[in-house]
N, C-alpha and C positions, 0 to 999 in steps of 0.2 A: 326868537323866544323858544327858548326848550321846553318839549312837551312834559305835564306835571310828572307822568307816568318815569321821566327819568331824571328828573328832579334831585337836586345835591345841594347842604347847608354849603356855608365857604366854612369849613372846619378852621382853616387859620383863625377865621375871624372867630369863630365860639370859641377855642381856647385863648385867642387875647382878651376878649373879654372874661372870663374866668377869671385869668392872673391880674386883667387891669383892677377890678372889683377887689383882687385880693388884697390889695393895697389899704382898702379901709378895714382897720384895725386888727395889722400884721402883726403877727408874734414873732420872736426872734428865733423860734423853731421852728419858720414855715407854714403854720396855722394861721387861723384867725378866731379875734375873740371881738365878736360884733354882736354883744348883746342888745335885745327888742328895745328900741326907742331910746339908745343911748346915743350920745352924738356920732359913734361910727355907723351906726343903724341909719342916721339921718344922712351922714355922707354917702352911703350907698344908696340908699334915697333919691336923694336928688341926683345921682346922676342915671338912676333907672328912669326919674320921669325924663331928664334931659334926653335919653337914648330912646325911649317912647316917642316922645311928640318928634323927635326927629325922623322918626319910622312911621311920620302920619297917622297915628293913633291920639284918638281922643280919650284924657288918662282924666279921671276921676278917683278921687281917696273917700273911705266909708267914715263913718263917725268912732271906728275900730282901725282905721291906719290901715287899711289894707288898699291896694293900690289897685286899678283896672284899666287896661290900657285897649280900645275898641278898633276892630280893624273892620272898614264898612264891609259886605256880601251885599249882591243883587238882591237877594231878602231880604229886607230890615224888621219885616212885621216878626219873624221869628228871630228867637232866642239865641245868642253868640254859642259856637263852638269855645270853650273855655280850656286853657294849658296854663302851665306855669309851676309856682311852687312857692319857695320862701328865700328868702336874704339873709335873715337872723343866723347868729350862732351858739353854739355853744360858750361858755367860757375858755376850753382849753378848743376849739373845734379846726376844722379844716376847709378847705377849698373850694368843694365838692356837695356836698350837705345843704339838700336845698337850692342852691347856688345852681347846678348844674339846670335842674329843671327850670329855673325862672330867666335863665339868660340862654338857653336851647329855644323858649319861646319866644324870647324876643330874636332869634337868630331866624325861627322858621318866617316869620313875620318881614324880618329883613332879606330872607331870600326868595318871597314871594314878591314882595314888592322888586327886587331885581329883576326876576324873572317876567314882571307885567302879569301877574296871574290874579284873576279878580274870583273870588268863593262865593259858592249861591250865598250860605250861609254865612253874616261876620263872624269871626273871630277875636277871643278879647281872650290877654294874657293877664296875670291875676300874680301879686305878690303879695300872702297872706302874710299879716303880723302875728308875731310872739308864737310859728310854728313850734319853736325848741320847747317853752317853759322852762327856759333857766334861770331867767329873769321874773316872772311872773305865771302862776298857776294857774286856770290849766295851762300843758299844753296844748298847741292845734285852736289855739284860743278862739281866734277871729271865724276858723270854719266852722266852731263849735256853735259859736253865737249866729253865726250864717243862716244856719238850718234849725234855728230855734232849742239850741240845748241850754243856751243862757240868753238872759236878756242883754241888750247893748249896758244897761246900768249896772248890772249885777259886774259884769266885766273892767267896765270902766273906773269902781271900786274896788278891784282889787291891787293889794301890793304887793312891793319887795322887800326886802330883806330889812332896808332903811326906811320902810315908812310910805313912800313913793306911790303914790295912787297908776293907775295906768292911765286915767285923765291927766293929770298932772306931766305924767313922761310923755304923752302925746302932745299935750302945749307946749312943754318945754322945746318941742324938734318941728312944732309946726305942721304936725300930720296927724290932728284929728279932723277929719275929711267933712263934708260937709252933707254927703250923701248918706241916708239911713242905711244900718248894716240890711245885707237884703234885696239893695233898687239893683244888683247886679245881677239878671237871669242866663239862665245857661240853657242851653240845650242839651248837653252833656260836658263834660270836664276827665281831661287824660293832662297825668304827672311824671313827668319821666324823673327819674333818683338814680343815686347809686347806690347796690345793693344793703348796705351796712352789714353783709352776713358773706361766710365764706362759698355758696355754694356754687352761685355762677364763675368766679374763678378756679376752684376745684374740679367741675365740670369741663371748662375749658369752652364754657358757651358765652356766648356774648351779649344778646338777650333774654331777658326774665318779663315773661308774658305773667303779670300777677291780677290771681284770679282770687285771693285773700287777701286780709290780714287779721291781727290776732287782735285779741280782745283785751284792753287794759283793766286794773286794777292799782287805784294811785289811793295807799295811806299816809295819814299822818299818826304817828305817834308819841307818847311821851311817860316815861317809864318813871315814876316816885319812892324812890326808897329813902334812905335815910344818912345823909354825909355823918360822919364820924372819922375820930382819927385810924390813919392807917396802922400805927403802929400798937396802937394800947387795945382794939379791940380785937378781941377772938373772932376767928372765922367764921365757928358757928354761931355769933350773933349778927352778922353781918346782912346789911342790906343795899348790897350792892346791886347799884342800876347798870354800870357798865359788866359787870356779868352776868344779870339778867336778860342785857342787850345779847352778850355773843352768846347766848341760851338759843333768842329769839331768831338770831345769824343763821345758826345749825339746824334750829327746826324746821326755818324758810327752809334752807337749800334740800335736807330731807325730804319733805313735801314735793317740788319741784321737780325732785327726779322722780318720786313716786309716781308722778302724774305724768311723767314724761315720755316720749320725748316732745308731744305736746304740748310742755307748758314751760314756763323758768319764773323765777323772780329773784331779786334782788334787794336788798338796804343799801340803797345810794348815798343817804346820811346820816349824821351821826353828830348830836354838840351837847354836851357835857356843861354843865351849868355850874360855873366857877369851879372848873377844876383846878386842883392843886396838888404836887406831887405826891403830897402826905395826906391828902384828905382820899377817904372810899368816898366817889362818886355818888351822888345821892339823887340825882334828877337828869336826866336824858333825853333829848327832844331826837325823831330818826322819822325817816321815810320810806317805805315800800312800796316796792313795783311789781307785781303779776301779771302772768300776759300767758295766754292762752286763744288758739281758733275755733274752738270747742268751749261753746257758753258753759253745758254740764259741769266742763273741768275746770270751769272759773270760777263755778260755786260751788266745786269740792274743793280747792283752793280756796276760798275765803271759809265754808266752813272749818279746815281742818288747821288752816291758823289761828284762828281765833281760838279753837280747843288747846292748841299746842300753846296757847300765850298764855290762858286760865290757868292752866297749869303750872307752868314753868312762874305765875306771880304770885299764884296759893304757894307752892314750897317752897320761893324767897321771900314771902310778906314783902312783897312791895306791891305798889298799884302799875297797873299797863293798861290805859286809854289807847285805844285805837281808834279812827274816824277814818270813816273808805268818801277820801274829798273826792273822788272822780272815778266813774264806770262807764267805759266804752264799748260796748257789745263789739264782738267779731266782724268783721267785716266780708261781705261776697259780692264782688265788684259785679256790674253788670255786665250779661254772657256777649251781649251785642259788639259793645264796647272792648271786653276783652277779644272776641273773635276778630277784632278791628284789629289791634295789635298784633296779635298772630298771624294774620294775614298782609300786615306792612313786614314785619320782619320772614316771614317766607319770600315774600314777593322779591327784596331786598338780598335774599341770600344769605342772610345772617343765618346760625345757629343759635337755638331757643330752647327755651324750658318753660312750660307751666312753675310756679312758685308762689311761695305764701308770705308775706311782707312777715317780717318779725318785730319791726317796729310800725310805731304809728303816723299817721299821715293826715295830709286835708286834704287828699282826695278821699279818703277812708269818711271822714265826715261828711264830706260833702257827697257819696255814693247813699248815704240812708235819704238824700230826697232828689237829687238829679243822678242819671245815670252816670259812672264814672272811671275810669282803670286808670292804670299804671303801666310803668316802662322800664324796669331795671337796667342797670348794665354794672360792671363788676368793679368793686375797689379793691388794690391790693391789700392781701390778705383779710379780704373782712374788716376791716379795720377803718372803723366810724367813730362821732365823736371823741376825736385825739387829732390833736397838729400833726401828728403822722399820715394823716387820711392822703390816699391818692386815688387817682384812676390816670390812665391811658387817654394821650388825644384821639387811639383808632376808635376807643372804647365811646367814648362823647359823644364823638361823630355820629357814630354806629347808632347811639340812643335818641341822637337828634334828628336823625334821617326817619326811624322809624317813626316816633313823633310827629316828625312832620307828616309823612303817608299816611299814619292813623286819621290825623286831623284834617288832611285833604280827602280821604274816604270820607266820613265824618260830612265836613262842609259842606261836599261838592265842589267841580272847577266848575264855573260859567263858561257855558259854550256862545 
């Protein structure tokens, strides 16, 4: 039996596992589009509980689809060591996204048990549903309801696009679990990702000791002017929603950098209500993102939109509704927990960087009531959310090895 101290994942096997999983629902650019609770969601599903229970783990689903799979410790009266992450994708998404962290823990798990190594503390790996929100709002859904920021109802009522309750798309795939969101305790929770930012490849470091993340700001929008034909009305009687919208475009991206480099946001959608080639646009439904580490600058960011939108619908007479459907406070992971991480990937011989997650996470939620960190390691080019998305098998490895030390520090071995 190798002692824990030099301890190694089987990298072959975490990257087979990566490309096996990627197989539910492949795109034919190399991506994958496994949106929450659709039947590709369910085939990766079932075969994470299949690869569970064959790893000796006692797997339990929540009344929210989120999966937990128990590896016993010499202590049972305390709280599981918790790791993992998510399965879901984007619609256009990639490989990596998610994916990397919840099949890294199911690898440390399988190379424990190879090795014969028993943890004071158990250990339980965790695949949270509807991480992305591509499919249903919020995102990080399941961690959100976890730690009490929604009720299990309030969530299980909500839809998509088509109508679709998330009760509904959980019967549909057979994983609304039977356990209250909640019965799963932790003692602390580490997530290893890949960066979705350029820095740790730019750097030329290989892990991202993260000791933040940024704060969200999720709108909805919808802008009322007045359809008219294109051709027979003057300009300046016009009340155009779609160029009140690219007003709204340029005023975000101004803001953002005013606040920056702090801060960014974005209009991720955009849908036009019976558009037609010849009609001025009259009604606009759109979505904004803000995201800042710095609360102050999250509420100079909502104030200074909200000014820049009054404005920009008093000088075209149209109306602009905005509703802020979700606010996540910044995130400051706990120092315990992150020193844990810095000290696996020292210990390891990787090169490291302190960093500040840019997007958002369920470790990030789950850090406001159990202690919690993160694991970086780099995708090429920064490059997330897109069927383009890659990383390296040295780079995986590298994340799953720290991973693992973190959470052997963390547990304890039984001696």
């Amino acid at each position: 039996m190798p002692a824990a101290s030099n301890l190694q994942i089987d990298s072959a096997r975490l990257w087979g596992t990566i490309h096996e999983t990627a197989k539910f629902g492949a795109t034919p650019k190399g991506g994958v589009r496994r949106l929450t609770l659709g039947p590709e969601d369910k085939q990766v599903r079932d075969w994470f509980r299949k690869a569970c229970e064959a790893a000796g783990l006692e797997v339990h689903v929540d009344a929210l689809g989120s999966m937990f799979g128990l590896r016993k410790g010499r202590d049972m009266s305390k709280p599981p060591i918790g790791l993992g992450s998510h399965l879901d994708t984007q619609p256009t998404g990639g490989k990596f996204d998610g994916v990397l962290g919840t099949l890294a823990a199911l690898e440390v798990v399988r190379t424990l048990n190879d090795a014969g190594i028993e943890t004071e503390l158990p250990i339980c790996i965790a695949n949270w549903t509807n991480e992305e929100g591509s499919r249903f709002a919020p995102a990080m859904m399941a961690s959100a309801a976890y730690v009490g920021d929604f009720t299990t109802d309030d969530i299980l009522s909500r839809k998509d696009a088509e109508g679709t309750t998330v009760c509904e798309a959980l019967d549909s795939i057979g994983y609304r679990g039977d356990k209250p969101v909640g019965f799963q305790k932790f003692s602390g929770f580490v997530e290893l990702h890949i960066e979705q930012g350029p820095i740790l490849e730019a750097e030329g470091k290989t892990i991202g000791v993260v000791d933040s993340g940024q704060g969200v700001l999720w709108y909805d929008g919808k802008i009322t002017g007045f359809e008219s034909h294109a051709g027979s009305t003057p300009m300046q009687l016009r009340r155009d929603a779609l160029a009140t919208l690219s007003e709204i475009v340029l005023a975000m991206e101004a803001i953002a950098r005013k606040h920056g480099p702090n801060a960014v946001g974005t209009i991720g959608e955009a849908v036009i209500a019976n558009p037609s080639r010849n009609v001025i646009p009259g009604e606009i439904a759109f979505t904004m993102d803000c995201r800042s580490a710095d609360a102050k600058i999250m509420d100079a960011l909502d104030s200074d939109l909200r000014a820049a939108i009054k404005e920009i619908a008093v000088r075209r007479k149209v109306e602009v509704a905005v509703d802020l459907i979700w606010r996540k406070p910044p995130t400051h992971f706990d120092p315990k927990l992150v020193d844990a991480v810095e000290s696996a990937a020292e210990k390891l011989g990787f090169s490291h960087r302190r960093i500040t997650s840019g997007a958002g996470h369920d470790a990030c939620n789950l850090n406001t009531k159990i202690p919690a960190a993160m694991v970086f390691v780099p995708c090429k080019d920064g490059i997330s959310h897109n069927e383009l998305e890659d990383a390296t098998q040295v780079d995986c490895t590298a994340g799953a090895n720290v991973l693992m030390h973190t959470v052997l520090a963390l547990a304890g071995v039984a001696s």
